[in-house]
C-alpha positions as MATLAB code, in Angstrom:
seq = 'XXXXXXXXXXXXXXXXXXXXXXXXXXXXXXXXXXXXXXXXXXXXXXXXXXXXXXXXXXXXXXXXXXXXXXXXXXXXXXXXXXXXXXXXXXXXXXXXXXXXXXXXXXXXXXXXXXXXXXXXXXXXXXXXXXXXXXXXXXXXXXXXXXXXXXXXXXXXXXXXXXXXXXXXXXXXXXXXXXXXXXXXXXXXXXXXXXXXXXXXXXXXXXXXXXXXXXXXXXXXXXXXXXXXXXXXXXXXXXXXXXXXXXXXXXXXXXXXXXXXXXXXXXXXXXXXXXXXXXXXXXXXXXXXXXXXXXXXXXXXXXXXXXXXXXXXXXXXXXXXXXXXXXXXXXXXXXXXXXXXXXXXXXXXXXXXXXXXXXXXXXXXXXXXXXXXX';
ca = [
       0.000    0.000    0.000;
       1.480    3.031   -1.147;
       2.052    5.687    1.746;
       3.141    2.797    4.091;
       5.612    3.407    6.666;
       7.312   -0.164    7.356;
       7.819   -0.787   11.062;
       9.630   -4.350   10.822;
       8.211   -7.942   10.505;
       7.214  -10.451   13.068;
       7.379  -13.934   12.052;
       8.104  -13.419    8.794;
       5.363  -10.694    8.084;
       5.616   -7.313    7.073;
       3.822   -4.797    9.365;
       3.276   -1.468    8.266;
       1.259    1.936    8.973;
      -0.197    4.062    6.717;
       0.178    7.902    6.382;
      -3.389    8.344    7.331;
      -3.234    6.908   10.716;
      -1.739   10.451   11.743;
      -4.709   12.212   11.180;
      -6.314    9.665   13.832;
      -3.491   10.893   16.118;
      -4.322   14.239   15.337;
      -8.053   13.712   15.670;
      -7.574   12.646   19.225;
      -5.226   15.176   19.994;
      -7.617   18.254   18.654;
     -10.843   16.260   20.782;
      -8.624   16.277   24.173;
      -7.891   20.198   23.335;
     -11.499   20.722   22.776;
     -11.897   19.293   26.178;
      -9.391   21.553   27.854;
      -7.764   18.527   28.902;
      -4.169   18.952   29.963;
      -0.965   17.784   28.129;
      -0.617   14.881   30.141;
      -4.183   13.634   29.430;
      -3.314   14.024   25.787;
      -0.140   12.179   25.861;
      -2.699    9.083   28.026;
      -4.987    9.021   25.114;
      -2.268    9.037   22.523;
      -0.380    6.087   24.301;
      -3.895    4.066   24.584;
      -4.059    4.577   20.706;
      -0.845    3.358   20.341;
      -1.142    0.442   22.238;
      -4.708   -0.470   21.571;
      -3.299   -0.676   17.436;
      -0.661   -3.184   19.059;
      -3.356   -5.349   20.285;
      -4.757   -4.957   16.664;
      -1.746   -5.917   14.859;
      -2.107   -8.940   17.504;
      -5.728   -9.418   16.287;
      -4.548   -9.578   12.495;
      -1.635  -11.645   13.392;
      -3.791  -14.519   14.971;
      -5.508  -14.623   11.470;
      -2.034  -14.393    9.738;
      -0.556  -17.144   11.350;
      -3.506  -19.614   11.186;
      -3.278  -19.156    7.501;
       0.165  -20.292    7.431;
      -0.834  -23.183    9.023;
      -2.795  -24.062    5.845;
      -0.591  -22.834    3.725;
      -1.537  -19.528    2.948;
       0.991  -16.644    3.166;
       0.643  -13.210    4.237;
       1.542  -10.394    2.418;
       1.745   -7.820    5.090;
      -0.389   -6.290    7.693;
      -1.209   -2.602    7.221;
      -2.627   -0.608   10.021;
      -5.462    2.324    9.300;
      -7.034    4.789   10.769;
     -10.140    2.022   11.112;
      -7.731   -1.273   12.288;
      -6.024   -3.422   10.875;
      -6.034   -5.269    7.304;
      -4.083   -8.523    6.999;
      -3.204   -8.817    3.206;
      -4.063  -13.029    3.359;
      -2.992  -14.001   -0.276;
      -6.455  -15.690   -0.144;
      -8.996  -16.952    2.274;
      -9.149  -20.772    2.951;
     -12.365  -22.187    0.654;
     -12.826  -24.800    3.169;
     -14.999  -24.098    5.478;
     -13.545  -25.584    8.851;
     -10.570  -23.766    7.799;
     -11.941  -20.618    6.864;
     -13.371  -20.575   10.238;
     -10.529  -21.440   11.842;
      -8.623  -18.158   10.287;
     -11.471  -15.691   10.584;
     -12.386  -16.590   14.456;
      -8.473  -16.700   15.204;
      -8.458  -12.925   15.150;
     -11.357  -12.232   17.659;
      -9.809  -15.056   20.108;
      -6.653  -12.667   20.317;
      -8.795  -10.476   21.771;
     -10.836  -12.343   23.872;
      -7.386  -13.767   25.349;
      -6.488  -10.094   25.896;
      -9.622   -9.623   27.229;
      -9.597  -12.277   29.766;
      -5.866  -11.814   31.149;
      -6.584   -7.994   31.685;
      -9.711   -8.932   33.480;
      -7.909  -11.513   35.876;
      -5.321   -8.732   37.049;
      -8.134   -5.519   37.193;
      -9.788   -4.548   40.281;
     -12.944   -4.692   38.418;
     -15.266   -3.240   41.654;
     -13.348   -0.429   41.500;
     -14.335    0.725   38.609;
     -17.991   -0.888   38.050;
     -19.544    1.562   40.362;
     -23.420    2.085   40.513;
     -22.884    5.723   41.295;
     -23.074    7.627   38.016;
     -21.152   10.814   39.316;
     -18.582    8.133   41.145;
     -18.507    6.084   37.654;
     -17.802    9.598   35.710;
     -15.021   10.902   38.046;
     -13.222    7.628   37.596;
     -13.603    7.154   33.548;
     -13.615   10.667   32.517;
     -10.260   10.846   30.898;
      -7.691    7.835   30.380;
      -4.827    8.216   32.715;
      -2.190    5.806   34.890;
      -5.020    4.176   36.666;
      -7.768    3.217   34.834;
      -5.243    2.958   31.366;
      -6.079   -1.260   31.472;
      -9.587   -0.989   31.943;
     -10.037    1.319   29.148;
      -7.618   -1.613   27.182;
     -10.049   -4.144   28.092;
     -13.053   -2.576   27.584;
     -11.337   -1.346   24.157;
     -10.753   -5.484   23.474;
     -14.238   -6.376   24.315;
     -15.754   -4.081   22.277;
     -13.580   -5.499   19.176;
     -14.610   -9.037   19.648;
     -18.058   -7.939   19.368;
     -17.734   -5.537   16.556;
     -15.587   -7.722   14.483;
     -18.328  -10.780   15.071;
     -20.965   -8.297   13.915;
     -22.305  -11.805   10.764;
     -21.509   -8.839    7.367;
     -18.851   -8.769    5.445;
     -16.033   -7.287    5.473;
     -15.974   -8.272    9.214;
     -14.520  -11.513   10.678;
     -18.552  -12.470   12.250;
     -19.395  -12.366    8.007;
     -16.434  -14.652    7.000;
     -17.596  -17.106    9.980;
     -20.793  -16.601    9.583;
     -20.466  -18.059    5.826;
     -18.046  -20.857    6.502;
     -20.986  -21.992    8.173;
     -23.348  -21.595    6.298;
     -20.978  -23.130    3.326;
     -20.963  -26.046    5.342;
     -24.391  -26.936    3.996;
     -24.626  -24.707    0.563;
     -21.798  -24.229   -2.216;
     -19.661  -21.162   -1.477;
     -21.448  -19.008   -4.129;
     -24.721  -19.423   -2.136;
     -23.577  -19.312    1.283;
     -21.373  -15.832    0.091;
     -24.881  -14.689   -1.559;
     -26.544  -15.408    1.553;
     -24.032  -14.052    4.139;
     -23.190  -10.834    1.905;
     -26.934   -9.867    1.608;
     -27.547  -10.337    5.991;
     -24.400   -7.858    5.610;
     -26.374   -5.428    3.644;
     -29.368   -5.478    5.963;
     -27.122   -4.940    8.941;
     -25.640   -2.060    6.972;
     -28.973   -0.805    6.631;
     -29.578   -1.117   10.272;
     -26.270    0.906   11.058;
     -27.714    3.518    9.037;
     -31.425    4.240   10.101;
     -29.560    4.494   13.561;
     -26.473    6.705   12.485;
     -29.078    9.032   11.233;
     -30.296    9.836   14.628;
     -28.085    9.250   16.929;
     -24.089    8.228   15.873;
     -23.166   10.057   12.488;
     -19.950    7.354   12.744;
     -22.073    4.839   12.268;
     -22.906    5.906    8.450;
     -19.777    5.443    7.727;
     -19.909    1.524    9.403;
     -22.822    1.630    7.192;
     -21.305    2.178    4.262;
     -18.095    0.300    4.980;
     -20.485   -2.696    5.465;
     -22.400   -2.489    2.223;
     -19.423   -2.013   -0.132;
     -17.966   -4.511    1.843;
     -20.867   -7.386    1.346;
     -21.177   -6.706   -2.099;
     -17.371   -6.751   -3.008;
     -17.302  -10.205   -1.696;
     -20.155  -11.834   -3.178;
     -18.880  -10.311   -6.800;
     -15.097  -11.925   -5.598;
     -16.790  -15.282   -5.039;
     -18.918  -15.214   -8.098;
     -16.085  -14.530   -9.964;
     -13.782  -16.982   -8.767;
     -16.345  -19.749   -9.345;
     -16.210  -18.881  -12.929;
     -12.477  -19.032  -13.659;
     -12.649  -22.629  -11.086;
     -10.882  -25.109  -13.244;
      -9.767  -22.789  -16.201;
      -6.080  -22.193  -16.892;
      -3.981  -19.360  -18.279;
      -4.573  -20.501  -21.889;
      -7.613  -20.210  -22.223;
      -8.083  -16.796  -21.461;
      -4.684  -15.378  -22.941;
      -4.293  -12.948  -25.603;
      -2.496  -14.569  -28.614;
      -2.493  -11.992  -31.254;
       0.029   -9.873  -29.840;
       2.732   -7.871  -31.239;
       6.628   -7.885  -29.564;
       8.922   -4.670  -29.277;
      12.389   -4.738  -29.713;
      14.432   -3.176  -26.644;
      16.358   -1.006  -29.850;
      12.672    0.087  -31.406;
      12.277    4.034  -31.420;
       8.970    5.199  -29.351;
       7.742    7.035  -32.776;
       7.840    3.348  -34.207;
       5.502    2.110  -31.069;
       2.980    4.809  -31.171;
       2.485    3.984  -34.969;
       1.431    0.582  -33.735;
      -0.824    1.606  -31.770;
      -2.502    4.379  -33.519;
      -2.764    1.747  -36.170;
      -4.128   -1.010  -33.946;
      -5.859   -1.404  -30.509;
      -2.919   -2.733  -28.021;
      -1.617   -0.131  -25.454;
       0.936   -2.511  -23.809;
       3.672   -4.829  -25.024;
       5.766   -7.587  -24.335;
       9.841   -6.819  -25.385;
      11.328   -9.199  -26.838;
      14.569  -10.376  -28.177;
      15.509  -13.901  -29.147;
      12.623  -15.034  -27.865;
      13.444  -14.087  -24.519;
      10.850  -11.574  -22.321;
      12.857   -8.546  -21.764;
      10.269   -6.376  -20.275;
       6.612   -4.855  -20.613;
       6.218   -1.603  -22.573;
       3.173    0.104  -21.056;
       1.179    3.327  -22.532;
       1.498    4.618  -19.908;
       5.592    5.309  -20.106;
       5.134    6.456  -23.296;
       2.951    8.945  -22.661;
       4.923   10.170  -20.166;
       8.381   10.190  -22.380;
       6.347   12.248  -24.884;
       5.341   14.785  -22.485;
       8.988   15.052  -21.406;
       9.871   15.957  -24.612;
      11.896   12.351  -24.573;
      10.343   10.960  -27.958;
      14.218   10.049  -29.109;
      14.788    7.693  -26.413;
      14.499    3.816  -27.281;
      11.974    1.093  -26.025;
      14.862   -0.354  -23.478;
      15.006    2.750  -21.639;
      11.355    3.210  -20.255;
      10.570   -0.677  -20.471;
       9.615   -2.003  -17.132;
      12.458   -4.629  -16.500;
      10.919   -5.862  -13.502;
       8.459   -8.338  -14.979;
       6.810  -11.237  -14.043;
       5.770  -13.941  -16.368;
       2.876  -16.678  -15.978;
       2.981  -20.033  -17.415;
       0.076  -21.316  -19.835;
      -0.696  -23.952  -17.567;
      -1.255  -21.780  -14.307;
      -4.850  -21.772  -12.573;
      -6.826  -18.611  -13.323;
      -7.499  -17.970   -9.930;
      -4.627  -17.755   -8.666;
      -3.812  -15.471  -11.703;
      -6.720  -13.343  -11.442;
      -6.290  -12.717   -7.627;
      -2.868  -11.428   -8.404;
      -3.862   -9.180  -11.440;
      -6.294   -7.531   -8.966;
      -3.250   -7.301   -6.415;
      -1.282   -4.979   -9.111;
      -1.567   -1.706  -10.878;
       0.167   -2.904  -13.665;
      -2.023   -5.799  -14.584;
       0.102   -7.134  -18.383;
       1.815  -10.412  -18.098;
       3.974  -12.481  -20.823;
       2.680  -15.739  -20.601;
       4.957  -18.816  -21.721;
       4.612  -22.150  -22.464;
       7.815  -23.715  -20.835;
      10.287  -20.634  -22.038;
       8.277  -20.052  -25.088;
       6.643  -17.095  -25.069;
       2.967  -17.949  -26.292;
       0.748  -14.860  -25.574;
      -0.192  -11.745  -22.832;
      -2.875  -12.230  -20.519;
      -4.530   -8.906  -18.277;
      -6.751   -7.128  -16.303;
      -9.611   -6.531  -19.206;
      -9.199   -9.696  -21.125;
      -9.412  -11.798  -18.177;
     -12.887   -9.448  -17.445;
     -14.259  -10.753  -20.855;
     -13.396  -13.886  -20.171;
     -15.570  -13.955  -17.080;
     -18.249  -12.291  -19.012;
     -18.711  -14.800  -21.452;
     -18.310  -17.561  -19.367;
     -20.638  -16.111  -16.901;
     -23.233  -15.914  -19.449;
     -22.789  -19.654  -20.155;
     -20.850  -19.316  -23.106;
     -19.549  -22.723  -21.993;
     -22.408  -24.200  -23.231;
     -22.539  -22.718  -26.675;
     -18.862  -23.566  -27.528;
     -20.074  -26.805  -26.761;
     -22.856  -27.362  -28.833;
     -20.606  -25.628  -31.697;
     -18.213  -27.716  -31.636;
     -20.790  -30.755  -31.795;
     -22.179  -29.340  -35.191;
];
């Protein structure tokens, strides 16, 4: 995620902040000044933050490392201004083991939870008296810093089992209901008890909690990105590379002059090519670079200099899935795709769209009966 600042890895992960988590600093810094609270109750609230995100890297580590235990590595884990976001290179599609990884997150917390709660003097601060009760909580300091930690981890085992999408409670929630329906269903189903919550969140964020609008909205998005996901997965299930790669491509020569490439393409429709020499991938000319050579004036240069050497290929044979899950993981979405180290087509972002399109429509079927006539 661009914007990250890295803070190191634990067990092998990445963990990283984004830029915009200091504007949640800053937000809680301007609401304690609002407050006339003094500098030492600001520096309280801005420690709680602090440590309440390390219980959340915690949370997103417990769903990290379960994954790993099925074989399914973790990218990084990025924390934002609303938690925490483990980048899992994919969720488990069995269900006992997509459980397994969504509920591990929550149990950090409860675990939290539960030691915090065997070492607080909870009487003391579970007073009947409201005045009593308000003199004690009003602003986080030395001695009530843990119970405002484990009040803090309760109240993220409950939101995060909230049964919608993209919360842990919706990824359960499905993996058991995908114990009795196919995955598409059981996503359907899950993603649309998602939207009514969402719904919920926002009858009552218009009266009372303006925050909760946002949950709202969050929620919906959320529910429908991952029944679309799902659908589309199912459609590329058992379909390889080949089928959906581009063919009719044309190759660039590191030595070609840019004036050479634009002719191609003001006398074709590719924006993107594969260089070539030998029959070995060199790089990926995108549109993109050439536009920007050409508005730096920098129309002499050759193909090798802007190329993108840093290229990955993808063999004919690999799963779409897989393929498709990483093309949505990158901006730059073209890919040489070779059949042993023959290069044999491109495959990207749009065609691999059209491809679902098609077969979505049960195109399947009428190559079929075509190929019977």
């Amino acid at each position: 995620m661009k914007g990250s600042l890295k803070l190191g890895r634990i067990a092998g992960i990445k963990i990283q902040v984004h830029w915009t988590f200091l504007l949640l600093i800053l937000w809680i810094v301007v609401l304690e000044l609002t407050k006339g609270n003094s500098t030492e109750a600001i520096l309280w609230s801005t420690f709680f933050i602090m440590v309440l995100f390390g219980c959340v890297v915690l949370h997103e580590l417990g769903h990290a490392l379960t994954a790993q235990r099925f074989n399914i590595p973790t990218q990084q884990i990025t924390l934002l201004p609303i938690g925490g976001v483990a980048s899992l290179e994919k969720m488990p599609e069995d269900p006992k083991e997509e459980f397994l990884v969504a509920i591990a997150g929550p149990a950090v917390n409860v675990v939290i939870a539960l030691i915090l709660y065997m070492v607080l003097p909870m009487e003391q601060f579970l007073v009947e008296d409201p005045e009593m009760a308000e003199e004690v909580l009003s602003t986080i300091n030395g001695s009530n810093f843990l119970f405002f930690l484990f009040s803090a981890n309760v109240l993220l085992v409950l939101f995060n089992l909230i049964p919608a999408f993209p919360m842990d409670g919706g990824r359960i929630f499905r993996a058991l209901l995908s114990l009795k329906f196919s995955r598409v269903q059981a996503t359907r189903m899950a993603a649309k008890l998602g939207q009514l919550v969402a719904f919920f969140f926002l009858f009552i964020g218009l009266f009372y909690n303006p925050i909760l609008i946002l949950i709202a909205i969050f929620v919906y998005f959320g529910a429908q990105g991952e029944s679309v996901m799902v659908q589309q997965l199912a459609i590329l299930k058992d379909h390889n590379v080949e089928e959906a790669m581009m063919t009719n491509i044309t190759t660039v020569l590191p030595e070609d002059r840019l004036e050479e490439v634009i002719d191609i393409i003001l006398t074709g429709t590719e924006r993107d090519f594969i260089v070539a020499q030998n029959g070995e991938v060199k790089g990926v000319l995108y549109q993109s670079a050439l536009i920007e050579a050409f508005k730096s004036n920098r129309s002499d240069l050759r193909v090798k200099d802007i190329m993108d050497k840093d290229v990955k290929t993808i063999q004919a044979s690999d799963d779409l899935t897989t393929i498709y899950r990483m093309i949505q993981s990158k901006t730059k979405s073209f890919f040489p795709v070779l059949e042993g180290d023959e290069l044999v087509g491109a495959v990207d972002r749009e065609n691999v769209n059209e491809f679902m399109v098609f077969h979505g429509l049960g195109h399947d079927r009428l190559l079929g009966s075509q190929s019977k006539a």
